[in-house]
N, CA, C and O atoms as a GROMACS GRO file, in nm:
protein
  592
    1UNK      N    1   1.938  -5.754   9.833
    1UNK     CA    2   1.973  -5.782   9.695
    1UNK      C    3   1.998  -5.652   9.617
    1UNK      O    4   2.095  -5.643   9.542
    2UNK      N    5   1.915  -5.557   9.634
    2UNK     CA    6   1.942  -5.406   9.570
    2UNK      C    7   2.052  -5.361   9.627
    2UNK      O    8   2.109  -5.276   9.558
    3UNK      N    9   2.110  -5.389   9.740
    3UNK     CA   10   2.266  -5.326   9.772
    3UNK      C   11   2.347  -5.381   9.720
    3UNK      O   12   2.452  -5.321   9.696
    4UNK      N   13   2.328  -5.546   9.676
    4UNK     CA   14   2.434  -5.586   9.570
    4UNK      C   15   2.475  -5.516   9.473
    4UNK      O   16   2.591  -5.482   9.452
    5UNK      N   17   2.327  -5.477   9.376
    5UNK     CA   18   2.314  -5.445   9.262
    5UNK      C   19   2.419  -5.294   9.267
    5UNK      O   20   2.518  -5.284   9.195
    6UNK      N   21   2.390  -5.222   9.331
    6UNK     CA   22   2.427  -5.065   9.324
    6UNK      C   23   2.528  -5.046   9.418
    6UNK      O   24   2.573  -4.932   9.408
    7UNK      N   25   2.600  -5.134   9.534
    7UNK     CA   26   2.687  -5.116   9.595
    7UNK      C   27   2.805  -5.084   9.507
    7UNK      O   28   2.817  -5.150   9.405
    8UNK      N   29   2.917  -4.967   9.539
    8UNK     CA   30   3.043  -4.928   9.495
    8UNK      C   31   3.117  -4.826   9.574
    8UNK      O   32   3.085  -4.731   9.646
    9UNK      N   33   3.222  -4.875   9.535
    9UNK     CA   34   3.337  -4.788   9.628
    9UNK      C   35   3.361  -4.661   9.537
    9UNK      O   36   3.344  -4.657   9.415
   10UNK      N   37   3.401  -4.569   9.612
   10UNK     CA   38   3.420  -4.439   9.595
   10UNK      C   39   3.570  -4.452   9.472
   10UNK      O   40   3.612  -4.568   9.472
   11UNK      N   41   3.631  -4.381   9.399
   11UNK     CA   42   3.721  -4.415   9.274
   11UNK      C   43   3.708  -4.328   9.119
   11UNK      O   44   3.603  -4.347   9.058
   12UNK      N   45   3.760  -4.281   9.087
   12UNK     CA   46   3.778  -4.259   8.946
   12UNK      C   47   3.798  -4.327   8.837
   12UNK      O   48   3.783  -4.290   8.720
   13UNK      N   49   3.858  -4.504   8.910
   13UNK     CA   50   3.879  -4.571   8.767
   13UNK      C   51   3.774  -4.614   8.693
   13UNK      O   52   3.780  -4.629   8.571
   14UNK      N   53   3.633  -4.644   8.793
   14UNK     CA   54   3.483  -4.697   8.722
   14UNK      C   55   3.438  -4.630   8.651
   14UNK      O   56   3.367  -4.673   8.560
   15UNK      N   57   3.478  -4.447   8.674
   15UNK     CA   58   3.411  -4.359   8.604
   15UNK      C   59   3.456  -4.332   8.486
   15UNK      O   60   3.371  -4.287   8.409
   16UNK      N   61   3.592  -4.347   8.433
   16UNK     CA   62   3.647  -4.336   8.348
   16UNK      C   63   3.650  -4.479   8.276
   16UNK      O   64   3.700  -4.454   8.166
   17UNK      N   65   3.627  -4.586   8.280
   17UNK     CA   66   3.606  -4.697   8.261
   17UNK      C   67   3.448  -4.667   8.170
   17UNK      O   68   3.438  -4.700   8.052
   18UNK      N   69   3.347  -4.608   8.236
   18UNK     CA   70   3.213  -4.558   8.195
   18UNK      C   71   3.224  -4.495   8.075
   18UNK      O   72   3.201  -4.535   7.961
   19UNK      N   73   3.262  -4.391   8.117
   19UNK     CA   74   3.289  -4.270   8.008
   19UNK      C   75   3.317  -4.331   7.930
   19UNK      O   76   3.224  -4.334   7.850
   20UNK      N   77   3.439  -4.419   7.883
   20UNK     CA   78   3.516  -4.470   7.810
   20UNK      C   79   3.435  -4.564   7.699
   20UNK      O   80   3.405  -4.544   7.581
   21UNK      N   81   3.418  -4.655   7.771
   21UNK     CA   82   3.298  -4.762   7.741
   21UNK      C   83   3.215  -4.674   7.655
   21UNK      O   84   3.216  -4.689   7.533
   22UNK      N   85   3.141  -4.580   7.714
   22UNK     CA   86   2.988  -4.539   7.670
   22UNK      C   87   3.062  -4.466   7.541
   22UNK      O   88   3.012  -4.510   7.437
   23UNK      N   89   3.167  -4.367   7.516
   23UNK     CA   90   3.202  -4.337   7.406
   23UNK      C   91   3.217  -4.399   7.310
   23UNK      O   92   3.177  -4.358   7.201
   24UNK      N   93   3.281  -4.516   7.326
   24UNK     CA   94   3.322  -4.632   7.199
   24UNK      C   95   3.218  -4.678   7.147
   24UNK      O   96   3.208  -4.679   7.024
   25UNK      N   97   3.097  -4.736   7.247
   25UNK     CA   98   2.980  -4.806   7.183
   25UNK      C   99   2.860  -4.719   7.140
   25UNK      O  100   2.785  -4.745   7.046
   26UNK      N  101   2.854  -4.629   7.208
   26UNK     CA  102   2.759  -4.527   7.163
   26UNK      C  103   2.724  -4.529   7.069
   26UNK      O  104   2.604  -4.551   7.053
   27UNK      N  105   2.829  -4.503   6.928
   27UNK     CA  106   2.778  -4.500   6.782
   27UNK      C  107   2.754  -4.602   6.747
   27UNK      O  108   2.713  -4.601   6.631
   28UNK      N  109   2.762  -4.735   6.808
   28UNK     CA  110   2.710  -4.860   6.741
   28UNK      C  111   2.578  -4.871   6.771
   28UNK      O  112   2.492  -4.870   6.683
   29UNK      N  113   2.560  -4.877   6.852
   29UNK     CA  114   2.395  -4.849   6.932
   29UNK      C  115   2.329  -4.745   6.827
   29UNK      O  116   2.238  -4.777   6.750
   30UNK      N  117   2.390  -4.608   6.834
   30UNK     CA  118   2.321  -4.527   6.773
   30UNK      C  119   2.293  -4.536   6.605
   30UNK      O  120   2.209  -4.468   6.546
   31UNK      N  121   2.362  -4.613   6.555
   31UNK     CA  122   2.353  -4.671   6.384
   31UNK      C  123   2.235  -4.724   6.384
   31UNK      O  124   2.142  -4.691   6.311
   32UNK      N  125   2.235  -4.833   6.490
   32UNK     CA  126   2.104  -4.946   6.468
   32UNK      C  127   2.002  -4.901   6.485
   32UNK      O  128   1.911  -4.899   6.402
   33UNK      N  129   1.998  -4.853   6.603
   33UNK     CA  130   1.872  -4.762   6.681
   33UNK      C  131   1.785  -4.655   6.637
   33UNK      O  132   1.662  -4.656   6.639
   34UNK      N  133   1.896  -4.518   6.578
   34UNK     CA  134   1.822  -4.430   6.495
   34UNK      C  135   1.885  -4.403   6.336
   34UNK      O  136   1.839  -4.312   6.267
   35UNK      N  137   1.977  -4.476   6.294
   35UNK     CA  138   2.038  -4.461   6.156
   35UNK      C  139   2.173  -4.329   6.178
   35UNK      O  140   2.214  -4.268   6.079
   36UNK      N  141   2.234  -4.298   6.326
   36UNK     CA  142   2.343  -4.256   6.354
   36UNK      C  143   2.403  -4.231   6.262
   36UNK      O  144   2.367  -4.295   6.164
   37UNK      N  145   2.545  -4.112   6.233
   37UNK     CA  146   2.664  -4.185   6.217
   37UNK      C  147   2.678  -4.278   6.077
   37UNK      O  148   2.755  -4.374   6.066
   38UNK      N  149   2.599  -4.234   5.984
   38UNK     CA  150   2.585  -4.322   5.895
   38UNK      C  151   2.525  -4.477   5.880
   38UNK      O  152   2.546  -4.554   5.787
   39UNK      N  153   2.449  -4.498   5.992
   39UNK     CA  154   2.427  -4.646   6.032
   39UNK      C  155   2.288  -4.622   5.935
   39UNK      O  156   2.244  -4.522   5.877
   40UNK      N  157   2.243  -4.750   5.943
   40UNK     CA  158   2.086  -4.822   5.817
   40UNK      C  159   2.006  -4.807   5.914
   40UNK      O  160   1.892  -4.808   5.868
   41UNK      N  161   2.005  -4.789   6.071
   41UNK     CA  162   1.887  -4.800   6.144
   41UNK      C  163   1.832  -4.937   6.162
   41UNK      O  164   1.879  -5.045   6.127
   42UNK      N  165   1.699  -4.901   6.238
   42UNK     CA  166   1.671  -5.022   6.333
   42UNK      C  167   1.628  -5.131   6.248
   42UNK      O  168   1.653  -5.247   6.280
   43UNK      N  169   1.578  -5.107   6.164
   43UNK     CA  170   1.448  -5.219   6.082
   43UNK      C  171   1.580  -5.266   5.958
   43UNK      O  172   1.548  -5.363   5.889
   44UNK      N  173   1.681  -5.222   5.937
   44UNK     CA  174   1.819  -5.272   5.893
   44UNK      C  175   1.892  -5.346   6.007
   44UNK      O  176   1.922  -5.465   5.992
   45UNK      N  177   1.915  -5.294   6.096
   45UNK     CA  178   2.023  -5.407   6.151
   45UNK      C  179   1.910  -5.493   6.267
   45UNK      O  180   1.959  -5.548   6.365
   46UNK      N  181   1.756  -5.498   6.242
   46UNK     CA  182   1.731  -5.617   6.252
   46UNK      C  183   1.688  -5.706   6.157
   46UNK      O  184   1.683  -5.826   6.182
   47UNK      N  185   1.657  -5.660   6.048
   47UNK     CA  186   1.686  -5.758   5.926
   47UNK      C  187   1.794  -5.858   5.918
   47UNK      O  188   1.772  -5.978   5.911
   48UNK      N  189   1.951  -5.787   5.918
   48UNK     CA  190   2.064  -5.832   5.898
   48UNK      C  191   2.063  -5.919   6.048
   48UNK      O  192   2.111  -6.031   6.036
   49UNK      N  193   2.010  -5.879   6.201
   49UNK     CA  194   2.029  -6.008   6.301
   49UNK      C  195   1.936  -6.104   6.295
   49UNK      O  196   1.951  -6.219   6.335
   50UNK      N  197   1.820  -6.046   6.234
   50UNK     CA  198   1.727  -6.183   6.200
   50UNK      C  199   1.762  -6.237   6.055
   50UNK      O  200   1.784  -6.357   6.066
   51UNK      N  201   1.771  -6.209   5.967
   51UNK     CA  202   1.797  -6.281   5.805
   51UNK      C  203   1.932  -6.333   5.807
   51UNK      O  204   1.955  -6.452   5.787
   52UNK      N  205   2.050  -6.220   5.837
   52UNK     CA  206   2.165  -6.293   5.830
   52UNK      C  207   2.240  -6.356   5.865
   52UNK      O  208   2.311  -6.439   5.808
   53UNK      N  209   2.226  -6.306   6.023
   53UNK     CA  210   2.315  -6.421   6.116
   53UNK      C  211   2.195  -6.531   6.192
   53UNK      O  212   2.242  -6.626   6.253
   54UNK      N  213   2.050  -6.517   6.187
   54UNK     CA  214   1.967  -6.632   6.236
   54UNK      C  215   1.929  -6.616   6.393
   54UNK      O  216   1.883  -6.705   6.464
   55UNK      N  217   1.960  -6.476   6.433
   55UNK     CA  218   1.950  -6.436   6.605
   55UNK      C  219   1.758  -6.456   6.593
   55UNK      O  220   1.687  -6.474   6.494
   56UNK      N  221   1.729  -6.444   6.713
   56UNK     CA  222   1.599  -6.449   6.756
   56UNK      C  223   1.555  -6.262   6.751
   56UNK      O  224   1.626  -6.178   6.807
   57UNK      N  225   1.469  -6.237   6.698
   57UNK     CA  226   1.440  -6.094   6.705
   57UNK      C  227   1.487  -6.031   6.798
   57UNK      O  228   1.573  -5.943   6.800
   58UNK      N  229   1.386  -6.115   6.934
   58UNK     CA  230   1.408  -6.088   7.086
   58UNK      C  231   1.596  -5.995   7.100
   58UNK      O  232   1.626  -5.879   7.130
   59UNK      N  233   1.680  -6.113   7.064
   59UNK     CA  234   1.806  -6.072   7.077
   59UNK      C  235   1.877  -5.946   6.988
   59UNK      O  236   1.961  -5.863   7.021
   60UNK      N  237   1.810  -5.969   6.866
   60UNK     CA  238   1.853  -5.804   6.837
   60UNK      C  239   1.852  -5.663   6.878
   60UNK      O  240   1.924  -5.564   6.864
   61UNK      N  241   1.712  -5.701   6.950
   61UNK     CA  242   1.664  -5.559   7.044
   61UNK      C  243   1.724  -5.554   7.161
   61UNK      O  244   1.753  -5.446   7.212
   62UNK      N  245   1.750  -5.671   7.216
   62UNK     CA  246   1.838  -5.664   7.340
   62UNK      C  247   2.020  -5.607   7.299
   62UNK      O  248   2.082  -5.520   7.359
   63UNK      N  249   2.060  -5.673   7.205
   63UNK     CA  250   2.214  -5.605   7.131
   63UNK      C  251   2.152  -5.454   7.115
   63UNK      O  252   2.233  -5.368   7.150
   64UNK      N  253   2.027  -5.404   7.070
   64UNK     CA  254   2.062  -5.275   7.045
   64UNK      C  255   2.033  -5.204   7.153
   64UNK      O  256   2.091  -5.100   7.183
   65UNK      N  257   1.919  -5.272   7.234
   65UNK     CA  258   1.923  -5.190   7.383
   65UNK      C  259   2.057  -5.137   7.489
   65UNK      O  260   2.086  -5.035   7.552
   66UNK      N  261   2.124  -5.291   7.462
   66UNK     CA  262   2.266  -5.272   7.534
   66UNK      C  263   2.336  -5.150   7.516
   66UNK      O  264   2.375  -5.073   7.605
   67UNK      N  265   2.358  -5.132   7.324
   67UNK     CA  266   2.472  -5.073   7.262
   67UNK      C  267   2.364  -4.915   7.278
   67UNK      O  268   2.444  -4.844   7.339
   68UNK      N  269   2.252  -4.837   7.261
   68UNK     CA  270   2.233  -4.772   7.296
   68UNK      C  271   2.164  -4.712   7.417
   68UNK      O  272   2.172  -4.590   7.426
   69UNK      N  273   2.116  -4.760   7.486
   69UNK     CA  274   2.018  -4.736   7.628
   69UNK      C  275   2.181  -4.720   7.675
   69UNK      O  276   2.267  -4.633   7.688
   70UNK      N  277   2.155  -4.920   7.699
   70UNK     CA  278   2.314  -4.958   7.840
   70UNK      C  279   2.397  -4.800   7.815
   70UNK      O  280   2.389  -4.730   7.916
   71UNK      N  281   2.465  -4.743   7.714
   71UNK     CA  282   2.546  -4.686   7.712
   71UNK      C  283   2.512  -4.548   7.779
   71UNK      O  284   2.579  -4.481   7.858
   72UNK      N  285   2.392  -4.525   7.726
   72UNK     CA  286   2.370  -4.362   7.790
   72UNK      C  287   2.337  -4.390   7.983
   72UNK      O  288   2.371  -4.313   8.073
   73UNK      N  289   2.274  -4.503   7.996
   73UNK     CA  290   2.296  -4.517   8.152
   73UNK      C  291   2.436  -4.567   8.194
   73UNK      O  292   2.441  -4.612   8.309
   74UNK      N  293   2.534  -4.568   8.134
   74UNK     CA  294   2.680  -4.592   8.203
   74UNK      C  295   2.754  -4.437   8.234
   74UNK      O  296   2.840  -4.404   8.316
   75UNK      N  297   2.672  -4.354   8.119
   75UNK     CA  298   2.765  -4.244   8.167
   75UNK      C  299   2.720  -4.173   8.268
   75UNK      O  300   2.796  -4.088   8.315
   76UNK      N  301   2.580  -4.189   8.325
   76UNK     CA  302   2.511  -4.177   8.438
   76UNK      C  303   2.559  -4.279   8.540
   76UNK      O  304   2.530  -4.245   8.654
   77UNK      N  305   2.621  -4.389   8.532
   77UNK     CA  306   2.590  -4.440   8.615
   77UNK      C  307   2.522  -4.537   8.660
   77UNK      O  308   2.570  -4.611   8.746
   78UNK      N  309   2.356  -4.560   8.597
   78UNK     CA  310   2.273  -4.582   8.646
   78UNK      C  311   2.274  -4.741   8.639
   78UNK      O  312   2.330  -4.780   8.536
   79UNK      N  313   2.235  -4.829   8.707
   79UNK     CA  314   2.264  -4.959   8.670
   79UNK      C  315   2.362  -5.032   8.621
   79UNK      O  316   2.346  -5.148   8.580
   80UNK      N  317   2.465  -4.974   8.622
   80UNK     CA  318   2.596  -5.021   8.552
   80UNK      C  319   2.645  -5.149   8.560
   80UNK      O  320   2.721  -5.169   8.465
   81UNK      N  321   2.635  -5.254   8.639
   81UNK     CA  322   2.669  -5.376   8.666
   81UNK      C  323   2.557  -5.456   8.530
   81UNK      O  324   2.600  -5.534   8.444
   82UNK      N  325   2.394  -5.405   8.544
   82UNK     CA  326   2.329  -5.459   8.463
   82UNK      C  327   2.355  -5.450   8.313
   82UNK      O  328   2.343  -5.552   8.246
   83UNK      N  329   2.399  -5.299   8.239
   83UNK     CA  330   2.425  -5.256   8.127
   83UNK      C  331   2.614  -5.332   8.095
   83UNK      O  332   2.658  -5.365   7.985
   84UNK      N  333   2.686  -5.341   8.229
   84UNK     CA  334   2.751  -5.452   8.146
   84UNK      C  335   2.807  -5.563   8.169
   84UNK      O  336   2.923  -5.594   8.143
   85UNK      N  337   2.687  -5.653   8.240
   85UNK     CA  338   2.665  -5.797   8.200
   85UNK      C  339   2.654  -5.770   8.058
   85UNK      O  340   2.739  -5.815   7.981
   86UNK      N  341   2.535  -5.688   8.009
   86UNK     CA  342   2.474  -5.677   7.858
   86UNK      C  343   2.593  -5.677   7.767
   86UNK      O  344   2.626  -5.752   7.675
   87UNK      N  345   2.648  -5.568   7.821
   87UNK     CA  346   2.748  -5.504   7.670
   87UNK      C  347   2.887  -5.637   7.701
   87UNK      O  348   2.974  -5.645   7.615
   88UNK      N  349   2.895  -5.727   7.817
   88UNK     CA  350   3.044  -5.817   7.775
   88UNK      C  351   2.961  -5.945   7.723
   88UNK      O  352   3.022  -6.039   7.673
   89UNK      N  353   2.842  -5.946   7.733
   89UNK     CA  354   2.805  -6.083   7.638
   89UNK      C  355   2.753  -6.047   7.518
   89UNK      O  356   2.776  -6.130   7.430
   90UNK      N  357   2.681  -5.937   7.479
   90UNK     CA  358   2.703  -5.865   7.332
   90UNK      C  359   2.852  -5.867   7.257
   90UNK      O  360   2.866  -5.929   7.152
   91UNK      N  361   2.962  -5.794   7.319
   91UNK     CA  362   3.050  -5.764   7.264
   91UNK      C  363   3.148  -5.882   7.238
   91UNK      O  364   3.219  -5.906   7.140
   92UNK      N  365   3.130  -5.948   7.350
   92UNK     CA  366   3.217  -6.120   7.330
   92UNK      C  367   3.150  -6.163   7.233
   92UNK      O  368   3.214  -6.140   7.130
   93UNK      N  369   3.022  -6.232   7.203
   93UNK     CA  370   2.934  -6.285   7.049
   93UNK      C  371   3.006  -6.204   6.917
   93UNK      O  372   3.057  -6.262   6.822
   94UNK      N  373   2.996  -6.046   6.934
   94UNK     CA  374   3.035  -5.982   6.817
   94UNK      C  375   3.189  -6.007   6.796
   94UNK      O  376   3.242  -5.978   6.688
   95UNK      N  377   3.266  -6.067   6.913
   95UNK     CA  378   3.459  -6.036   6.867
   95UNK      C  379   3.419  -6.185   6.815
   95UNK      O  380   3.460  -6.204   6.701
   96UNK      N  381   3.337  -6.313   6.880
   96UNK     CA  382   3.374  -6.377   6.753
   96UNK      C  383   3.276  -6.375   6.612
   96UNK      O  384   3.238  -6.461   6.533
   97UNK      N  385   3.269  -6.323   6.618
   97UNK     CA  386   3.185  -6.280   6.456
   97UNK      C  387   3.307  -6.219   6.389
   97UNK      O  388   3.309  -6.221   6.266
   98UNK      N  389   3.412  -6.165   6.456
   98UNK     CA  390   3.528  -6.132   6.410
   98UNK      C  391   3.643  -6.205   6.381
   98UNK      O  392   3.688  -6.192   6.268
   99UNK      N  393   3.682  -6.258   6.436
   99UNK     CA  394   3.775  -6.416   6.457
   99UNK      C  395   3.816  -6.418   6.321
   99UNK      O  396   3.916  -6.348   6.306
  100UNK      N  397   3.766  -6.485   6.185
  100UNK     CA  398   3.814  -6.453   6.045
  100UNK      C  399   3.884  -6.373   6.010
  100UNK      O  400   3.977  -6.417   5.943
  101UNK      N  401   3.883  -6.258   6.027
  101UNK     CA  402   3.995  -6.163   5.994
  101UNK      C  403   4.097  -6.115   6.096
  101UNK      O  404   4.188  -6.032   6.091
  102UNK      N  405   4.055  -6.188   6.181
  102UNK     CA  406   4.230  -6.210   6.275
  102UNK      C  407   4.213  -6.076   6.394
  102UNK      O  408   4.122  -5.998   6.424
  103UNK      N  409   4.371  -6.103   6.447
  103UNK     CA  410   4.360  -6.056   6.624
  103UNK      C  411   4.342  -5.852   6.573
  103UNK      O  412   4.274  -5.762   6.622
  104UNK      N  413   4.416  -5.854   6.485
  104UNK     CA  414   4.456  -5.662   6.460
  104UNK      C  415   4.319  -5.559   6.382
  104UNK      O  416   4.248  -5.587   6.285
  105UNK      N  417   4.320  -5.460   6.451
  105UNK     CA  418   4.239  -5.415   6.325
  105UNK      C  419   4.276  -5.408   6.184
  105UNK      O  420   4.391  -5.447   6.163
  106UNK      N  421   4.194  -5.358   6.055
  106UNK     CA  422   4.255  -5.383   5.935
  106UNK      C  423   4.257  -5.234   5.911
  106UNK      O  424   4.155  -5.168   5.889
  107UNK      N  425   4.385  -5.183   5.917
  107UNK     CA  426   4.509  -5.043   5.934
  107UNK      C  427   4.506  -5.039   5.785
  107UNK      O  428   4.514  -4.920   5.754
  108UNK      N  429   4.500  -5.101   5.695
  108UNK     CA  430   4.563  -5.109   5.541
  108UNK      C  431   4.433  -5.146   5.472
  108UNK      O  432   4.444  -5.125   5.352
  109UNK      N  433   4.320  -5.191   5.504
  109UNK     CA  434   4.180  -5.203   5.423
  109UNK      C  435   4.240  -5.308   5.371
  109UNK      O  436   4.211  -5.301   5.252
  110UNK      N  437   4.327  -5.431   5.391
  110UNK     CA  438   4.319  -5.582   5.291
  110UNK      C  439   4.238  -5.628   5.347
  110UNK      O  440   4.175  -5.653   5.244
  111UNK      N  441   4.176  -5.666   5.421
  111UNK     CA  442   4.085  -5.781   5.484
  111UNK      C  443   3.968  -5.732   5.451
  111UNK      O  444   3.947  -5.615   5.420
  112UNK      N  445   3.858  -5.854   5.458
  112UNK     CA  446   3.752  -5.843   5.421
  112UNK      C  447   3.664  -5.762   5.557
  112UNK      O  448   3.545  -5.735   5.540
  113UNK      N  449   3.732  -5.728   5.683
  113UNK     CA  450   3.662  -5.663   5.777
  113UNK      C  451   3.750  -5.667   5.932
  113UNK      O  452   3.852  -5.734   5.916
  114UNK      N  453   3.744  -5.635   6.016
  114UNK     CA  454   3.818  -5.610   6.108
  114UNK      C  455   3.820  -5.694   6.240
  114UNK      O  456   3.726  -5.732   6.310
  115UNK      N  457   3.977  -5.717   6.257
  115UNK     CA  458   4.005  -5.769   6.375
  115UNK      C  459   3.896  -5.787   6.548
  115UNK      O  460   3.795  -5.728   6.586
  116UNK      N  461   3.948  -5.852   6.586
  116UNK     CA  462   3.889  -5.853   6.767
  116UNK      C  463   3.973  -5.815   6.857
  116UNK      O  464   3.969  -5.874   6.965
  117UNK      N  465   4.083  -5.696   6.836
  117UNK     CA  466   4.096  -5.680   6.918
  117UNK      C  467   4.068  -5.544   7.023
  117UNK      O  468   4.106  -5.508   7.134
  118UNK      N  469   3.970  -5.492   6.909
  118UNK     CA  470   3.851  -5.382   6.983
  118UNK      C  471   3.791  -5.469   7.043
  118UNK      O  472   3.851  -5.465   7.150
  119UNK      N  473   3.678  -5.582   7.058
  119UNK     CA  474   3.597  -5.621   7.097
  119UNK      C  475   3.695  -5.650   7.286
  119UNK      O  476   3.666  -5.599   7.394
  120UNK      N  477   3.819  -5.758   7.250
  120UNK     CA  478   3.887  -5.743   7.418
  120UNK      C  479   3.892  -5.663   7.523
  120UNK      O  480   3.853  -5.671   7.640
  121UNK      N  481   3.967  -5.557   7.435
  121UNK     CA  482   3.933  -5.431   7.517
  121UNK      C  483   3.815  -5.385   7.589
  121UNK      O  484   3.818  -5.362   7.710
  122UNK      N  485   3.695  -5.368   7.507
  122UNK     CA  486   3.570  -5.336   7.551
  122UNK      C  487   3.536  -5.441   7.625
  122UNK      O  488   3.551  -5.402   7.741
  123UNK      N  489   3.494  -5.568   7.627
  123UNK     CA  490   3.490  -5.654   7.743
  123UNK      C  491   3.552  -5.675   7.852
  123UNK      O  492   3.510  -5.715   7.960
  124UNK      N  493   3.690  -5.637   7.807
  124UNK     CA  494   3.754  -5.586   7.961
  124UNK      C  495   3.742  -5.542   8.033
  124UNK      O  496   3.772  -5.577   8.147
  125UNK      N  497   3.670  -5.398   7.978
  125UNK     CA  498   3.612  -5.208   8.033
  125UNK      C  499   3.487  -5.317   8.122
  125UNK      O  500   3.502  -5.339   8.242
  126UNK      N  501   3.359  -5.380   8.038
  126UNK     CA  502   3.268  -5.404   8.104
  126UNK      C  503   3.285  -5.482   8.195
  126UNK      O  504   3.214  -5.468   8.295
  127UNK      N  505   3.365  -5.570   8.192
  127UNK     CA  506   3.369  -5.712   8.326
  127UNK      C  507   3.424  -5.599   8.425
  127UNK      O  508   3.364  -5.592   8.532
  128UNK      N  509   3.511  -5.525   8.406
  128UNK     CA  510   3.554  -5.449   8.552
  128UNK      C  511   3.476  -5.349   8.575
  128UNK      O  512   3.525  -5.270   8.656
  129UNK      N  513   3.361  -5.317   8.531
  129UNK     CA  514   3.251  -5.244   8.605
  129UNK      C  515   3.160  -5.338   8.644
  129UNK      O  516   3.093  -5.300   8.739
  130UNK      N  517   3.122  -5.509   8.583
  130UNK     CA  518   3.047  -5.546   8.657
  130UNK      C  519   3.074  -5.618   8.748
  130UNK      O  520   2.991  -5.693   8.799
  131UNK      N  521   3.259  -5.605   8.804
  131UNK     CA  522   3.237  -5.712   8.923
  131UNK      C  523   3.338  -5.560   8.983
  131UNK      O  524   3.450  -5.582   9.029
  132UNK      N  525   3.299  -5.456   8.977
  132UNK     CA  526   3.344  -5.269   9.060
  132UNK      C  527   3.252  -5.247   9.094
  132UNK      O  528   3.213  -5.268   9.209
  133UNK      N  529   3.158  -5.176   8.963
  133UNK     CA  530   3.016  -5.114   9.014
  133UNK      C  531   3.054  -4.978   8.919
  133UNK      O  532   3.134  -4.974   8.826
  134UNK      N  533   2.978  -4.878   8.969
  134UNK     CA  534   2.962  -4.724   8.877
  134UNK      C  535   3.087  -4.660   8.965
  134UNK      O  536   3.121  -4.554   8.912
  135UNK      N  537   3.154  -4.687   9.066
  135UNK     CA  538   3.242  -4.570   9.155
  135UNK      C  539   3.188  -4.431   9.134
  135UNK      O  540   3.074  -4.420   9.088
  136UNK      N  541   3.254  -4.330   9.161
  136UNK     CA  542   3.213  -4.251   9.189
  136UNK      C  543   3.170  -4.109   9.081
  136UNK      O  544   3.214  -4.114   8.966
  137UNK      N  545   3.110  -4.023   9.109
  137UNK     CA  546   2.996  -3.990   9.088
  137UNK      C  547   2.919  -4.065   8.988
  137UNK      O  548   2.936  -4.047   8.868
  138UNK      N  549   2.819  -4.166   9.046
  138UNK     CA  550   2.705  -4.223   8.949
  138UNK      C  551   2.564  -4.281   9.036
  138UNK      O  552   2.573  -4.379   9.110
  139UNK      N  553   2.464  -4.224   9.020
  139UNK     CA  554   2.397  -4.285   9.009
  139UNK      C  555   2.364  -4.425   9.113
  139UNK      O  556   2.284  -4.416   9.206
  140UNK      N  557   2.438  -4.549   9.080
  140UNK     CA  558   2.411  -4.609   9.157
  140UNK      C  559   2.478  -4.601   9.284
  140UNK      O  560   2.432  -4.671   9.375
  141UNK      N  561   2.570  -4.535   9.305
  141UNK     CA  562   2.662  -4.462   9.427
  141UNK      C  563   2.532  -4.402   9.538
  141UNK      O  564   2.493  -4.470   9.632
  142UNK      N  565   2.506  -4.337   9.523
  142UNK     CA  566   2.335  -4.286   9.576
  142UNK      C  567   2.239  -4.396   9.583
  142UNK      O  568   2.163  -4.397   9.680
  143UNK      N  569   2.228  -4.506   9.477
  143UNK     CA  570   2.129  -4.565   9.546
  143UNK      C  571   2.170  -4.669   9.625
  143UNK      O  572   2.100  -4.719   9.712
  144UNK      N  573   2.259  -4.696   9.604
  144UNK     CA  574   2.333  -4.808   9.718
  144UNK      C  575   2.348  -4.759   9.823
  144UNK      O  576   2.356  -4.838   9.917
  145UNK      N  577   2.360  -4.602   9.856
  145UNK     CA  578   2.382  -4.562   9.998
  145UNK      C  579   2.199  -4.559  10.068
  145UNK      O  580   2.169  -4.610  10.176
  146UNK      N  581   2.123  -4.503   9.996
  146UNK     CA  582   1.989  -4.524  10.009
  146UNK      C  583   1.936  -4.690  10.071
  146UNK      O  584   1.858  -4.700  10.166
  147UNK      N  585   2.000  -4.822   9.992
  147UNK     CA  586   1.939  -4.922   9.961
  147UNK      C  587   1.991  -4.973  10.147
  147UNK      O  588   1.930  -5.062  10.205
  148UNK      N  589   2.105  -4.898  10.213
  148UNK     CA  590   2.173  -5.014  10.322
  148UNK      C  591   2.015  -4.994  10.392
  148UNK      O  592   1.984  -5.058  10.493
   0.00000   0.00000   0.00000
């Protein structure tokens, strides 16, 4: 079962897929988590997932674990299939929290907040690392060769 988990083929596209990923979400993670980047921090954006949208605590900490942990272990590598199961069922919930203001980002500031079609993209990045793996140099590359 652990060679499932960490099995991957040798490649550059997982790694850059990683990188990629972990750059974009990073600062979202890092807002909630430590007040990043201009973000309100943790005891703010779990207010706003428990008061405003009605999430279970539980699940806020898991959205922020994803958006900051998951991310710093993708650019390692480390678990990557697990960090994004996390980040394409986080990020799918959040594109439709987006849906109202339509497919584009808002380029011109009319809308009351921004498109989903960041959120596609990024679920894209994650489903093809969790049915790839980390490729090469990461982390689980080593432990999958360890695990045969």
């Amino acid at each position: 079962m652990l060679y499932n988990l960490f099995q991957t083929k040798e490649g550059l596209g997982p790694l850059f897929l990683r990188l990629g990923l972990a750059i974009c979400i990073f600062p979202h993670g890092a807002q909630k988590a430590l007040g990043w980047f201009e973000g309100a921090g943790f005891y703010t954006a779990m207010d706003y997932f428990t008061e405003t949208l009605g999430a279970p605590y539980v699940l806020g900490v898991l959205v922020i674990g994803f958006e900051f942990i998951g991310t710093i272990c993708l650019v390692f590598g480390f678990l990557t299939r697990f960090w994004a199961l996390g980040l394409t069922i986080t990020l799918t919930v959040a594109g439709f929290t987006h849906k109202e203001y339509g497919f584009f980002m808002n380029w011109f500031g009319d809308k009351g907040g921004e498109g989903f079609e960041y959120h596609i993209l990024a679920v894209s990045a994650a489903l093809s690392l969790l049915f790839r793996g980390a490729g090469s140099f990461s982390f689980d590359k080593k432990l999958g060769e360890w695990s045969v």
